[in-house]
PDB file of N, CA, C and O in Angstrom:
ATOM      1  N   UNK A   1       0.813  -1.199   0.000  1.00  0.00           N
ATOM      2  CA  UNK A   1       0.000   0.000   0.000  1.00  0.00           C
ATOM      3  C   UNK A   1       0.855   1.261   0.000  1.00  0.00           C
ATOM      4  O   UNK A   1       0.461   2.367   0.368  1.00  0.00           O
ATOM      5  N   UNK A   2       2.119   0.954  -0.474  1.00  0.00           N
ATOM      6  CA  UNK A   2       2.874   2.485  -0.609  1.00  0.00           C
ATOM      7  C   UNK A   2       2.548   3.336  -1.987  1.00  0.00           C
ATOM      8  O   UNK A   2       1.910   2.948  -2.965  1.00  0.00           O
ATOM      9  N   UNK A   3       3.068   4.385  -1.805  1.00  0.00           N
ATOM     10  CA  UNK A   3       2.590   5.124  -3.579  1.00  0.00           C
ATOM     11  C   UNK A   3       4.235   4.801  -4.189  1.00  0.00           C
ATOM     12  O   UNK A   3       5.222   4.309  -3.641  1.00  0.00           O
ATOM     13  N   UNK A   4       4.076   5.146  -5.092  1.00  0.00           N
ATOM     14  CA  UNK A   4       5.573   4.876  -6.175  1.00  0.00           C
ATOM     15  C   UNK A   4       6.396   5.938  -5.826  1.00  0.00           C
ATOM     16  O   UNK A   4       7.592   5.657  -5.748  1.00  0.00           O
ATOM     17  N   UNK A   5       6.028   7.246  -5.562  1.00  0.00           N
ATOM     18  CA  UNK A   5       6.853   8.221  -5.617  1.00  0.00           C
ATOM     19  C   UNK A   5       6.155   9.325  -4.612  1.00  0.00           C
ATOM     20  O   UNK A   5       4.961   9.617  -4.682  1.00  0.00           O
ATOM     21  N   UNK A   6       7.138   9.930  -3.608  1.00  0.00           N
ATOM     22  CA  UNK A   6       6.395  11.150  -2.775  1.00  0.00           C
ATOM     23  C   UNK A   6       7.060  12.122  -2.824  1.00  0.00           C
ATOM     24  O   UNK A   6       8.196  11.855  -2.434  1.00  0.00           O
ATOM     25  N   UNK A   7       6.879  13.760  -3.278  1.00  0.00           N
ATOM     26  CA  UNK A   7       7.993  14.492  -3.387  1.00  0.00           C
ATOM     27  C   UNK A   7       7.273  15.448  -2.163  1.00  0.00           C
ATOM     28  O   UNK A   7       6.221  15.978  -2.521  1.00  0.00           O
ATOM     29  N   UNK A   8       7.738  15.749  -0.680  1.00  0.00           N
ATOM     30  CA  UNK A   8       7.235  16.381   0.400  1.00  0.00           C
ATOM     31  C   UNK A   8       6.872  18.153  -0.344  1.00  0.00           C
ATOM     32  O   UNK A   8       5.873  18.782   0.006  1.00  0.00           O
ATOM     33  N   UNK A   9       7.453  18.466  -0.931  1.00  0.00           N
ATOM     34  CA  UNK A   9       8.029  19.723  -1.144  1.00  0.00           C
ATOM     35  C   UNK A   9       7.053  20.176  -2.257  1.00  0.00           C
ATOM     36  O   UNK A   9       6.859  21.392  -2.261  1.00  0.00           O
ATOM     37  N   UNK A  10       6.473  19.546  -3.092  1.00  0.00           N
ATOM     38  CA  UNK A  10       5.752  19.430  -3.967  1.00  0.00           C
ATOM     39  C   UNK A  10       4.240  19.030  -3.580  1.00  0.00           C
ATOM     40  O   UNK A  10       3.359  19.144  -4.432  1.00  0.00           O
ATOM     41  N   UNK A  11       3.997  18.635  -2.494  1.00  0.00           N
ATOM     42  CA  UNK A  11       3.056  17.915  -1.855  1.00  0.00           C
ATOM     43  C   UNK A  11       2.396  16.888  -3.191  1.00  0.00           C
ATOM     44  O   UNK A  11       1.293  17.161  -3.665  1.00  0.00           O
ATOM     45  N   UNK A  12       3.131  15.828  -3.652  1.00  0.00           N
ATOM     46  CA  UNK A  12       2.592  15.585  -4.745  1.00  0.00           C
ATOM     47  C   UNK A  12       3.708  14.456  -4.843  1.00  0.00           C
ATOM     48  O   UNK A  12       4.929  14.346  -4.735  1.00  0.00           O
ATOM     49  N   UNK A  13       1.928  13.229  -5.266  1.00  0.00           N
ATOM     50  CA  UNK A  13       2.654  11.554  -4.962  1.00  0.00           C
ATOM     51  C   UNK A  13       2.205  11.422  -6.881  1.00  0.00           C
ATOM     52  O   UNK A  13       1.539  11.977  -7.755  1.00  0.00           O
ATOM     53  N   UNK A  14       3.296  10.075  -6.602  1.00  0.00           N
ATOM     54  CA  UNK A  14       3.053  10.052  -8.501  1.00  0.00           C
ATOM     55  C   UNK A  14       2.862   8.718  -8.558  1.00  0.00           C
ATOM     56  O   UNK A  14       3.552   8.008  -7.826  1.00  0.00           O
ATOM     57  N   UNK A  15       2.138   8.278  -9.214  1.00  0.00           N
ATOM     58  CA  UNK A  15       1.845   6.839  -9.512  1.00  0.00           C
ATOM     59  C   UNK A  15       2.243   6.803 -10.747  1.00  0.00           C
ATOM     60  O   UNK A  15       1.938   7.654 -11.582  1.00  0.00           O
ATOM     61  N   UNK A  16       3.312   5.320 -11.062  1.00  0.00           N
ATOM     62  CA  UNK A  16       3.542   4.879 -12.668  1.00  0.00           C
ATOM     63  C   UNK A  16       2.254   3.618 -12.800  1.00  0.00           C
ATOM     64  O   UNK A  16       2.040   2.504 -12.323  1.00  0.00           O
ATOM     65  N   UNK A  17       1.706   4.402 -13.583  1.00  0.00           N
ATOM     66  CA  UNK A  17       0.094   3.747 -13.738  1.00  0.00           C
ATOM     67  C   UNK A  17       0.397   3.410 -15.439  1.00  0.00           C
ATOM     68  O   UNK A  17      -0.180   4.041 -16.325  1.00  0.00           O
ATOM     69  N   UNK A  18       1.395   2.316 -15.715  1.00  0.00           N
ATOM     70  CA  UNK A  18       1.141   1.997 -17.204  1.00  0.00           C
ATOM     71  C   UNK A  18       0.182   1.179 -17.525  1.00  0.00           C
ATOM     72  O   UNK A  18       0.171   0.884 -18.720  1.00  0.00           O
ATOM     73  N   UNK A  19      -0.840   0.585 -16.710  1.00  0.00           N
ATOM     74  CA  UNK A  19      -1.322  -0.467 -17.361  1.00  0.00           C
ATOM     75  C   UNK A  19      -3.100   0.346 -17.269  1.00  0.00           C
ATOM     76  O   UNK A  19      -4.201  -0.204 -17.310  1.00  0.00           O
ATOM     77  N   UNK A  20      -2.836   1.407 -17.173  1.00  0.00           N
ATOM     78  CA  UNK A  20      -4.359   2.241 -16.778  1.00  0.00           C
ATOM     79  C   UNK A  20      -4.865   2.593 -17.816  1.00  0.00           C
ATOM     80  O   UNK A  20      -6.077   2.787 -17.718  1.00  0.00           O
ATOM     81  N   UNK A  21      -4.416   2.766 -18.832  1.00  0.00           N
ATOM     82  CA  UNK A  21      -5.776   2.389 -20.247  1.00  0.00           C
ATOM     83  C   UNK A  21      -6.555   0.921 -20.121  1.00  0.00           C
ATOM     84  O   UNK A  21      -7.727   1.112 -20.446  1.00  0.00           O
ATOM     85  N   UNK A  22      -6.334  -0.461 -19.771  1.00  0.00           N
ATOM     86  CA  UNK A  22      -6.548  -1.442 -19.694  1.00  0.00           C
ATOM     87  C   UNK A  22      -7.864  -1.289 -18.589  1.00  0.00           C
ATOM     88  O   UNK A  22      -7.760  -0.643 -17.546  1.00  0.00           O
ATOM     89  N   UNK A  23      -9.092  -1.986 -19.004  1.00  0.00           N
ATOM     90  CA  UNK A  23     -10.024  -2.345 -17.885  1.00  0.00           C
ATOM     91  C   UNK A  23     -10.053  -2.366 -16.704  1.00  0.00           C
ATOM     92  O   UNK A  23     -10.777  -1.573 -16.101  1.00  0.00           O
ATOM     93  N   UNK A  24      -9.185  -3.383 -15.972  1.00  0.00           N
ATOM     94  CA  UNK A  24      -8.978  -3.658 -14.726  1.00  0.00           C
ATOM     95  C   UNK A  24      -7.364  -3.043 -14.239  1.00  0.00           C
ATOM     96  O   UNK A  24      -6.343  -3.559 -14.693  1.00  0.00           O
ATOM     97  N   UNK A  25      -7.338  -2.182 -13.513  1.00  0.00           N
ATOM     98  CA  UNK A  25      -6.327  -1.551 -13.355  1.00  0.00           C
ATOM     99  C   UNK A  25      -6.161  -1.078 -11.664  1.00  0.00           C
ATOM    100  O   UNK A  25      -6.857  -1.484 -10.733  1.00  0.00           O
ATOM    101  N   UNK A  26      -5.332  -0.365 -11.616  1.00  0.00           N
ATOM    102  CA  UNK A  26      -5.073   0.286  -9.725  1.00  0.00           C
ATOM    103  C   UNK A  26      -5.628   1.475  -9.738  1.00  0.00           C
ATOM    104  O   UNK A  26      -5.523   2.188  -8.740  1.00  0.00           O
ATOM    105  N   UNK A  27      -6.284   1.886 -10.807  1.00  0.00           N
ATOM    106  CA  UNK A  27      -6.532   3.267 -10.910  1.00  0.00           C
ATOM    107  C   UNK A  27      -7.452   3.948  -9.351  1.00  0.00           C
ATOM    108  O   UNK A  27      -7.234   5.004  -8.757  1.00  0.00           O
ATOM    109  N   UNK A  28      -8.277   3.091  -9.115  1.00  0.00           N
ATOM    110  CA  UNK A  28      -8.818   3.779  -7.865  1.00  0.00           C
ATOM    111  C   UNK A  28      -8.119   3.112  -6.301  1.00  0.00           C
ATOM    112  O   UNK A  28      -8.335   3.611  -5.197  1.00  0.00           O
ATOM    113  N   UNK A  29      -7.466   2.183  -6.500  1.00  0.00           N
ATOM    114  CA  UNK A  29      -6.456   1.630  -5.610  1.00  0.00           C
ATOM    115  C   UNK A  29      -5.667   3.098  -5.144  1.00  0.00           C
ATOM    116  O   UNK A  29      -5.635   3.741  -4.095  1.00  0.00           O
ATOM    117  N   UNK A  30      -5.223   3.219  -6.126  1.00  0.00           N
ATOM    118  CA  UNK A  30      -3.984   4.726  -6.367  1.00  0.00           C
ATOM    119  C   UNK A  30      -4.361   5.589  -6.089  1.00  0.00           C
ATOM    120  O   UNK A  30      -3.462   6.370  -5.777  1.00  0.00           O
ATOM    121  N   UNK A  31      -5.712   6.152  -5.962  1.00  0.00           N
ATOM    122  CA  UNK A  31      -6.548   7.211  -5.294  1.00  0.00           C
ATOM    123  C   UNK A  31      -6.044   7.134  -3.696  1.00  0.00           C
ATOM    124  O   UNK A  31      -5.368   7.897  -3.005  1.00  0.00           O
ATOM    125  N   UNK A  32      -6.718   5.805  -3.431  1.00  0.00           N
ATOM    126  CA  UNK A  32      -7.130   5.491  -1.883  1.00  0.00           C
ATOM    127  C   UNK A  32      -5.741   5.442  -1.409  1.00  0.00           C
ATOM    128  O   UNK A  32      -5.669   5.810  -0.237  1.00  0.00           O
ATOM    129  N   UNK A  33      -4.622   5.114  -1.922  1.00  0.00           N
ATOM    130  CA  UNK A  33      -3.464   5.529  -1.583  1.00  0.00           C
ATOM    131  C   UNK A  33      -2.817   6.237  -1.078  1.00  0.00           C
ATOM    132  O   UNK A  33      -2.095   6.163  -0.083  1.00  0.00           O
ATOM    133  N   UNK A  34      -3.264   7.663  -2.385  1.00  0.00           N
ATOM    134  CA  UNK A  34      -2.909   8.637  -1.680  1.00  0.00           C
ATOM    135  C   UNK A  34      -3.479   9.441  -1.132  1.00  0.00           C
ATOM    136  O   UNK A  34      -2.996  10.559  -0.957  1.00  0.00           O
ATOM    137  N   UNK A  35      -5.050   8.977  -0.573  1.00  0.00           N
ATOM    138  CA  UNK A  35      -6.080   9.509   0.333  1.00  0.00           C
ATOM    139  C   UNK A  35      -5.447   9.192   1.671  1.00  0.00           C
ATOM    140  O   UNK A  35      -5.065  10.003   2.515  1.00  0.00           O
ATOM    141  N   UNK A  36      -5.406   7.986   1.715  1.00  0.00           N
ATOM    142  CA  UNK A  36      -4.830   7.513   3.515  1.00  0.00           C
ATOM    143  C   UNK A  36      -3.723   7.574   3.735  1.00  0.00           C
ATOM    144  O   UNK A  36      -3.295   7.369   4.871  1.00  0.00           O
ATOM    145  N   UNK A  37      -2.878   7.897   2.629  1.00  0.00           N
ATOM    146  CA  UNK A  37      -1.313   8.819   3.021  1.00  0.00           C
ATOM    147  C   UNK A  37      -1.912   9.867   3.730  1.00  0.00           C
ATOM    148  O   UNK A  37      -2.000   9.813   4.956  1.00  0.00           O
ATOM    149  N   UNK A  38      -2.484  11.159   2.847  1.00  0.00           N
ATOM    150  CA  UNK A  38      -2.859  11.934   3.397  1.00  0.00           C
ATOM    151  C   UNK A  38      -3.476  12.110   4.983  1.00  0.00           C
ATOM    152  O   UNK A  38      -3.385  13.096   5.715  1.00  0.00           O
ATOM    153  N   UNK A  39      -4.139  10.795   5.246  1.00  0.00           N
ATOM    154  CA  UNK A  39      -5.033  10.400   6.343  1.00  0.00           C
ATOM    155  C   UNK A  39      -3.939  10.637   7.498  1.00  0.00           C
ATOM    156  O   UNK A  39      -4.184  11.301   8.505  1.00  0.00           O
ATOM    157  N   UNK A  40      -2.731  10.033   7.244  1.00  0.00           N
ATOM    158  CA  UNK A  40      -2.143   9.783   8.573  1.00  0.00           C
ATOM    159  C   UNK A  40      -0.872  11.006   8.490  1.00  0.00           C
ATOM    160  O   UNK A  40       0.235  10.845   9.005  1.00  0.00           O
ATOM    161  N   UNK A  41      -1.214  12.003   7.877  1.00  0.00           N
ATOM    162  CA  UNK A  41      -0.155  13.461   8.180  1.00  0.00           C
ATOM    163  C   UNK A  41       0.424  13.458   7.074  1.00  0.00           C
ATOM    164  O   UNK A  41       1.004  14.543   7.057  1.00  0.00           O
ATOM    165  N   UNK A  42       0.659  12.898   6.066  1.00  0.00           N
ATOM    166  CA  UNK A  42       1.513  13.568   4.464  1.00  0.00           C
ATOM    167  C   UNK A  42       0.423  14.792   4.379  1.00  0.00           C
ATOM    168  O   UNK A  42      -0.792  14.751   4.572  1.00  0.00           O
ATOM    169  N   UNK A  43       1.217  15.826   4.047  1.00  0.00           N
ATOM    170  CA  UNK A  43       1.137  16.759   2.837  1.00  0.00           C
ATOM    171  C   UNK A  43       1.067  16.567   1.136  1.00  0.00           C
ATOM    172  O   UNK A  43       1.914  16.801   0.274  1.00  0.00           O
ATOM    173  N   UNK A  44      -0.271  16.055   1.050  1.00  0.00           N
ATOM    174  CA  UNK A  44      -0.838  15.927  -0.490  1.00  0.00           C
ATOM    175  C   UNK A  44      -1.502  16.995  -1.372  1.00  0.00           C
ATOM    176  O   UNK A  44      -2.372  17.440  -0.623  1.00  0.00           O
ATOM    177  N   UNK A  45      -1.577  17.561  -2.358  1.00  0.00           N
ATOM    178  CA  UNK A  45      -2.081  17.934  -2.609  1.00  0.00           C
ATOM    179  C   UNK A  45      -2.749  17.923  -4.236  1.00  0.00           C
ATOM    180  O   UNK A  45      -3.712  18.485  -4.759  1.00  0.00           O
ATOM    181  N   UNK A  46      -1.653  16.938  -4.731  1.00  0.00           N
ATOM    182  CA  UNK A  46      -1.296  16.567  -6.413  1.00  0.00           C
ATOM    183  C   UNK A  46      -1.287  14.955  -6.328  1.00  0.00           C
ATOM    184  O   UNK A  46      -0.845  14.307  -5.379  1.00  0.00           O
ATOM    185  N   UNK A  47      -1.701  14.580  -7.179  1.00  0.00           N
ATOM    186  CA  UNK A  47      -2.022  12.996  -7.699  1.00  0.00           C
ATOM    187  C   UNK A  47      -1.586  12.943  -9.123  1.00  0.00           C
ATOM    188  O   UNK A  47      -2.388  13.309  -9.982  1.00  0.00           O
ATOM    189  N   UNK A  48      -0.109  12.425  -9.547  1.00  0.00           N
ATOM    190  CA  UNK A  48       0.011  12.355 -10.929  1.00  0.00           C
ATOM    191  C   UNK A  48       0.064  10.959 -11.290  1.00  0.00           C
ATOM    192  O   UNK A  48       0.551  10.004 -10.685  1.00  0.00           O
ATOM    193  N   UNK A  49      -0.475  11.025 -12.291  1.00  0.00           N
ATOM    194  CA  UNK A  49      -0.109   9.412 -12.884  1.00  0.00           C
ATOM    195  C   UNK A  49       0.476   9.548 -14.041  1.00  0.00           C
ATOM    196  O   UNK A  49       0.281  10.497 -14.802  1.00  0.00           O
ATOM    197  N   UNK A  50       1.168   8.686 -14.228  1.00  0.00           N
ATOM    198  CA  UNK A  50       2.213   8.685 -15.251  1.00  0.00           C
ATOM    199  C   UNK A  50       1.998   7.334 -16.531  1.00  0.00           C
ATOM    200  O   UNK A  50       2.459   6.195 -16.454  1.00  0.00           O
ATOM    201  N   UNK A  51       1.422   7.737 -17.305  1.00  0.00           N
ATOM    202  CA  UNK A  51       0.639   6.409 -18.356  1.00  0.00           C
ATOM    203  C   UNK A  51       1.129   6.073 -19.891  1.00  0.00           C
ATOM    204  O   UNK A  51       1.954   6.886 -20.308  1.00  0.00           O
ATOM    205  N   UNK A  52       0.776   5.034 -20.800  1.00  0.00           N
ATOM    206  CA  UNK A  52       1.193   5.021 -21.506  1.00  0.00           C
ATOM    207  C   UNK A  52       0.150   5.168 -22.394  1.00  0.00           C
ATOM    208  O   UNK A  52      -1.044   4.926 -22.217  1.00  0.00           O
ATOM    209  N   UNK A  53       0.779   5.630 -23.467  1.00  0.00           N
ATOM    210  CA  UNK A  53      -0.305   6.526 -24.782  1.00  0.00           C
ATOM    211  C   UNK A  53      -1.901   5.858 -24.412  1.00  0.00           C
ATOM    212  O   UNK A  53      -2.210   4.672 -24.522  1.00  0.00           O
ATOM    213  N   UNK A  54      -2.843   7.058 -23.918  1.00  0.00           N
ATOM    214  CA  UNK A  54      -4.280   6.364 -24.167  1.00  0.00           C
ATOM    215  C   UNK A  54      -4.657   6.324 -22.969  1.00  0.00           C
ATOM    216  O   UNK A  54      -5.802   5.918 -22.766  1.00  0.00           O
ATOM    217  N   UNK A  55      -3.834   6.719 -21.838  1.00  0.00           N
ATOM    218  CA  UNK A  55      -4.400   6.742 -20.604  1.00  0.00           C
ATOM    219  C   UNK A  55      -5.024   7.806 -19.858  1.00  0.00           C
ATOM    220  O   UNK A  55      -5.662   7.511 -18.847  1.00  0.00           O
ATOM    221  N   UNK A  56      -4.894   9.329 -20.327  1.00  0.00           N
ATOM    222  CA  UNK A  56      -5.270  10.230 -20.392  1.00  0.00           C
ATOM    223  C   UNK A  56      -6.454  10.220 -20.765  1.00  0.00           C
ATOM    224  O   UNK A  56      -7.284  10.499 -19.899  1.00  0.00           O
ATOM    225  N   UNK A  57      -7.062   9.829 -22.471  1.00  0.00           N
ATOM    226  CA  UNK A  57      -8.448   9.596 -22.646  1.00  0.00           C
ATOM    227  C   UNK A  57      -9.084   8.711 -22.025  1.00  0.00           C
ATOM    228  O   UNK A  57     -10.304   8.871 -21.979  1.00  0.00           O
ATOM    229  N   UNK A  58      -8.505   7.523 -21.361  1.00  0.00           N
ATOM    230  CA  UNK A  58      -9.078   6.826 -20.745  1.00  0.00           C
ATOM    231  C   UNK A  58      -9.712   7.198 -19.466  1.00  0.00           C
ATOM    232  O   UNK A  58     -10.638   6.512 -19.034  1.00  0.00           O
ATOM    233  N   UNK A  59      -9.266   8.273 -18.805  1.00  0.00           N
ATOM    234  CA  UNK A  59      -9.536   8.962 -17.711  1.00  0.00           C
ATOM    235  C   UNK A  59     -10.503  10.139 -17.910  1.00  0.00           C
ATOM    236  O   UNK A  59     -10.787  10.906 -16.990  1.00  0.00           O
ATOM    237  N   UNK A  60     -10.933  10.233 -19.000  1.00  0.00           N
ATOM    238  CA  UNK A  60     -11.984  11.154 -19.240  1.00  0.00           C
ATOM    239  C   UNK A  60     -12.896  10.435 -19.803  1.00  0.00           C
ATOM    240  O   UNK A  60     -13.638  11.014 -20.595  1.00  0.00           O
ATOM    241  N   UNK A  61     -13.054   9.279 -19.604  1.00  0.00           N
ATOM    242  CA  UNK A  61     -14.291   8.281 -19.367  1.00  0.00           C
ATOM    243  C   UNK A  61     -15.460   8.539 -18.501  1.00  0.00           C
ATOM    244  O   UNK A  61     -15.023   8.835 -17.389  1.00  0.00           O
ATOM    245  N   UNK A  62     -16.810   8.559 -18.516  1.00  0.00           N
ATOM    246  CA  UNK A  62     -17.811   9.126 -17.512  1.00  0.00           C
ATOM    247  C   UNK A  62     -17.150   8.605 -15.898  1.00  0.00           C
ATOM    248  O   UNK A  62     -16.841   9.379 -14.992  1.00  0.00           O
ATOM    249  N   UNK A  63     -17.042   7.008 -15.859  1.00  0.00           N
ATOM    250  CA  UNK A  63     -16.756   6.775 -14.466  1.00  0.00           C
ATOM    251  C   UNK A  63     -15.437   7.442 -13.853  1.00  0.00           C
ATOM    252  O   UNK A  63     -15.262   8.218 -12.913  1.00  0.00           O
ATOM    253  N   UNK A  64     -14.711   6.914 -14.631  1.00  0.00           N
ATOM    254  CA  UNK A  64     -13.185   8.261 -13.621  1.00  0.00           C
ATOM    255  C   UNK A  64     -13.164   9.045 -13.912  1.00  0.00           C
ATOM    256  O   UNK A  64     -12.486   9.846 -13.268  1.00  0.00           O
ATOM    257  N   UNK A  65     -14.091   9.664 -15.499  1.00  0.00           N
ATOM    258  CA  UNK A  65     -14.240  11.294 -14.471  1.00  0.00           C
ATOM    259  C   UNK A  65     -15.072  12.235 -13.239  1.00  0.00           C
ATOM    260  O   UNK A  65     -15.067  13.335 -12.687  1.00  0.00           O
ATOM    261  N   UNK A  66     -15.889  10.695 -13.279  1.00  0.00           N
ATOM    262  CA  UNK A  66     -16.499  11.211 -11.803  1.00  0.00           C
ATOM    263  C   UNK A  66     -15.553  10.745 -10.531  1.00  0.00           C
ATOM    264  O   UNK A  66     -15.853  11.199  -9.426  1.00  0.00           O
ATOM    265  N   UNK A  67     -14.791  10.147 -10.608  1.00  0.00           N
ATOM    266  CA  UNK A  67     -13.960   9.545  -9.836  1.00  0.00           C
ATOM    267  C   UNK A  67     -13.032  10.914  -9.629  1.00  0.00           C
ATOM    268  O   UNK A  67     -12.848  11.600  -8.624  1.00  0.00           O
ATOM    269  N   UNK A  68     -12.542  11.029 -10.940  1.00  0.00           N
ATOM    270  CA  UNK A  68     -11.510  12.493 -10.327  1.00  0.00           C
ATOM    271  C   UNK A  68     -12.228  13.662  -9.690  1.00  0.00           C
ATOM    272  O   UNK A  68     -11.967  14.274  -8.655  1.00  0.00           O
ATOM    273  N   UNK A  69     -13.186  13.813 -10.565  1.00  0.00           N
ATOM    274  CA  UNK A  69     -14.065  15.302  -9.793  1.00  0.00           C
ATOM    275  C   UNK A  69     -14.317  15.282  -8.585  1.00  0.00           C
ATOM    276  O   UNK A  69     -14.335  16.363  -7.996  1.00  0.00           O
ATOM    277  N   UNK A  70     -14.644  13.793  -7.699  1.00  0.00           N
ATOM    278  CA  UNK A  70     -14.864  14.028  -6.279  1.00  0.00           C
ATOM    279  C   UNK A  70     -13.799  13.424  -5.851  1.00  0.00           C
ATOM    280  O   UNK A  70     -14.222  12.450  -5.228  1.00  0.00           O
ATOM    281  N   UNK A  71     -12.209  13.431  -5.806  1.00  0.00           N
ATOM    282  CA  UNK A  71     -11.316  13.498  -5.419  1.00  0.00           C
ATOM    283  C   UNK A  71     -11.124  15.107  -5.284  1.00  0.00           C
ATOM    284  O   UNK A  71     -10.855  15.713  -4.247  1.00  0.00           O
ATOM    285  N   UNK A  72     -11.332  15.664  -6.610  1.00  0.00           N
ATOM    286  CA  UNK A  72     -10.769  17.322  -6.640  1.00  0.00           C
ATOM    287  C   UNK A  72     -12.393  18.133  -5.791  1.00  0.00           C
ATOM    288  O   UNK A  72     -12.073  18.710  -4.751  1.00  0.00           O
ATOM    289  N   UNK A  73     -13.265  18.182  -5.969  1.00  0.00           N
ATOM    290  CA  UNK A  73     -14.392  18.930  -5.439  1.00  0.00           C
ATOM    291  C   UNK A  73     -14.236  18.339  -3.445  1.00  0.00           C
ATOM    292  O   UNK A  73     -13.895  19.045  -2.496  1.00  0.00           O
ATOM    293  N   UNK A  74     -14.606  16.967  -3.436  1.00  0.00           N
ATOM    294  CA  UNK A  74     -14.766  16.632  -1.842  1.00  0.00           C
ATOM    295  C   UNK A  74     -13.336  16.281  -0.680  1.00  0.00           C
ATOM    296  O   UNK A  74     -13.257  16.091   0.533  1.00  0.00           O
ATOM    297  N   UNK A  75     -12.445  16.321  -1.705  1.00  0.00           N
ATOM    298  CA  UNK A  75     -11.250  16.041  -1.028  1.00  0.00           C
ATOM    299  C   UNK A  75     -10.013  17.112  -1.150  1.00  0.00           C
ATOM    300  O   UNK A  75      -9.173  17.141  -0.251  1.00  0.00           O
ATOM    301  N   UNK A  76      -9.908  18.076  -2.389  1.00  0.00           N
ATOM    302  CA  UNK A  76      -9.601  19.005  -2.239  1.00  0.00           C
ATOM    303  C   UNK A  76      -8.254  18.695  -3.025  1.00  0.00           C
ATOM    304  O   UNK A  76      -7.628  19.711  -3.330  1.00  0.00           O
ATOM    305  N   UNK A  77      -7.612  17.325  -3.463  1.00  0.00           N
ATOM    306  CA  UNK A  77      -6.600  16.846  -4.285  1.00  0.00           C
ATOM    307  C   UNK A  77      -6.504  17.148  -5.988  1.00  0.00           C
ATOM    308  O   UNK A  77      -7.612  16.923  -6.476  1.00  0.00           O
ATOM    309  N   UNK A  78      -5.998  17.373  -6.520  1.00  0.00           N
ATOM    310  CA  UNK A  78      -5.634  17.388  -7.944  1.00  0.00           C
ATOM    311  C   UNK A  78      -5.196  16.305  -8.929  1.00  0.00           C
ATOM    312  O   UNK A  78      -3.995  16.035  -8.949  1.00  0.00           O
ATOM    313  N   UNK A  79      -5.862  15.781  -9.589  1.00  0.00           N
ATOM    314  CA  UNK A  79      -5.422  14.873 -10.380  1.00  0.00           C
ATOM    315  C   UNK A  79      -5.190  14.788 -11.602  1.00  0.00           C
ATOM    316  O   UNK A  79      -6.037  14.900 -12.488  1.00  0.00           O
ATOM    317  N   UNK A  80      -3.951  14.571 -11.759  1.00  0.00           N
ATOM    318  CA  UNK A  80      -3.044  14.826 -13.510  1.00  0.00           C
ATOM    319  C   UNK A  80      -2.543  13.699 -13.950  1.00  0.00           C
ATOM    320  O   UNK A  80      -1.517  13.163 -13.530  1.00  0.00           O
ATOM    321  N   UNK A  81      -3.362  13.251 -14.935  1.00  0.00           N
ATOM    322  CA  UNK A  81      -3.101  12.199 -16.044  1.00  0.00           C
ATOM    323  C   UNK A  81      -1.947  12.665 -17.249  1.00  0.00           C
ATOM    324  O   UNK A  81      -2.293  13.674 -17.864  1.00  0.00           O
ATOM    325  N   UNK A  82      -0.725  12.112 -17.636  1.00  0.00           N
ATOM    326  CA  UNK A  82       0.367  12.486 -18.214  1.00  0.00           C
ATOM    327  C   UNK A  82       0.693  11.012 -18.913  1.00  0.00           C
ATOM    328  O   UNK A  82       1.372  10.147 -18.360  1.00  0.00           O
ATOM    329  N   UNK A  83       0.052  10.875 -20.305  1.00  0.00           N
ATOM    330  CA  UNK A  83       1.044  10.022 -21.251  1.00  0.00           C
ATOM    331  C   UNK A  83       2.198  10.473 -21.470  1.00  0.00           C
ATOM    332  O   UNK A  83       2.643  11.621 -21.490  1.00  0.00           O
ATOM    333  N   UNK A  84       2.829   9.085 -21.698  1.00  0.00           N
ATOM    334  CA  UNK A  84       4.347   9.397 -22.131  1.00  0.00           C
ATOM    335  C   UNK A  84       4.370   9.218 -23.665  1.00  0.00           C
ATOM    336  O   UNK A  84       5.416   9.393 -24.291  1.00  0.00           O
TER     337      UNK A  84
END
């Protein structure tokens, strides 16, 4: 249950999420991640994932984009989808 990457200074954890165009993925695993980091005293404020071509549109799918919006509206986190 660790995240891949935490930069304190940045308040901002990065997930290498290559397999997140694909159906079944960590994509909301990786949320809750870095929700209950946050839970127990990290400084979060950025959620990047780091994907391979197609994962970006994949995230502007109706369900994760409701998934991101109430990460960013009820939790107050940012979430940035970045193909390579």
């Amino acid at each position: 249950m660790a995240v891949d990457f935490y930069f304190p200074e940045e308040q901002t954890v990065v997930e290498i999420a290559l397999g997140i165009k694909n159906p079944n993925t960590e994509f909301e695993k990786d949320i809750l991640k870095a929700l209950m980091a946050r839970s127990l005293g990290n400084k979060i404020r950025n959620l990047v994932f780091i994907c391979k071509p197609g994962g970006y549109k994949k995230c502007n799918q109706p369900g994760r984009k409701a998934m991101i919006e109430w990460l960013q509206n009820q939790n107050g986190m940012t979430l940035e989808v970045w193909d390579l």
